[in-house]
N, C-alpha and C positions, 0 to 999 in steps of 0.2 A: 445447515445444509449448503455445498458450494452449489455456486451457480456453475452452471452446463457452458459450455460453448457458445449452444445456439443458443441459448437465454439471454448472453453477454452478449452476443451478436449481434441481436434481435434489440436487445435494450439501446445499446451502442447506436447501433442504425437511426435508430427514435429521437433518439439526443443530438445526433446529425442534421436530423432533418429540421428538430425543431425547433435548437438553440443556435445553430452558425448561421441560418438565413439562409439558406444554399436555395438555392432556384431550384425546380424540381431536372433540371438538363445535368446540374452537375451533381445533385446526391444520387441518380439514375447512372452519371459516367461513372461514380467515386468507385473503388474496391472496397471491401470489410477495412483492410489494413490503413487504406487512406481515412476511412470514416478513424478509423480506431486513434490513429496518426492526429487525426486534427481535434478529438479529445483528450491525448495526455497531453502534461503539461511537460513541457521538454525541462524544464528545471528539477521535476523531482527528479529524488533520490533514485529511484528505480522505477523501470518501465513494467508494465507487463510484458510477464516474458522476461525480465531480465537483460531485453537485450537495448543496448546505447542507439541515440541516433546515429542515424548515416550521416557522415561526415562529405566533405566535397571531392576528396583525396578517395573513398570508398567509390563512389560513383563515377569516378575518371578509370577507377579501375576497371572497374564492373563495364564503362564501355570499353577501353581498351579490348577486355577479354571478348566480347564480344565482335567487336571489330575483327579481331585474327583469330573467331574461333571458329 
């Protein structure tokens, strides 16, 4: 049976909190994504999701666009 979103979510979250040391101020700031972020391992082959990290060149854009949008 796949696991749910919230399962993975919920598991994710737990692994956050218990394996990176995070002080309870920043796993309370962190997003799902950022928790999720700082358990894959950026070398493998595929992420969840399928999608690549953001590069330095993505995030220059992404503020650009925001700057004149």
């Amino acid at each position: 049976m796949r696991e749910s979103f919230g399962q993975s979510l919920a598991r994710r979250m737990a692994l956050t909190a218990q394996y990176l040391g995070w002080t309870p101020d920043i796993f309370w700031a962190a997003t799902p994504q950022e928790c999720n972020a700082a358990l894959t391992d950026p070398h493998a082959a595929e992420f969840d999701g399928g999608a690549p990290p953001i590069t330095r060149s993505d995030v220059k854009n992404l503020l650009e666009l925001e700057n004149n949008g």
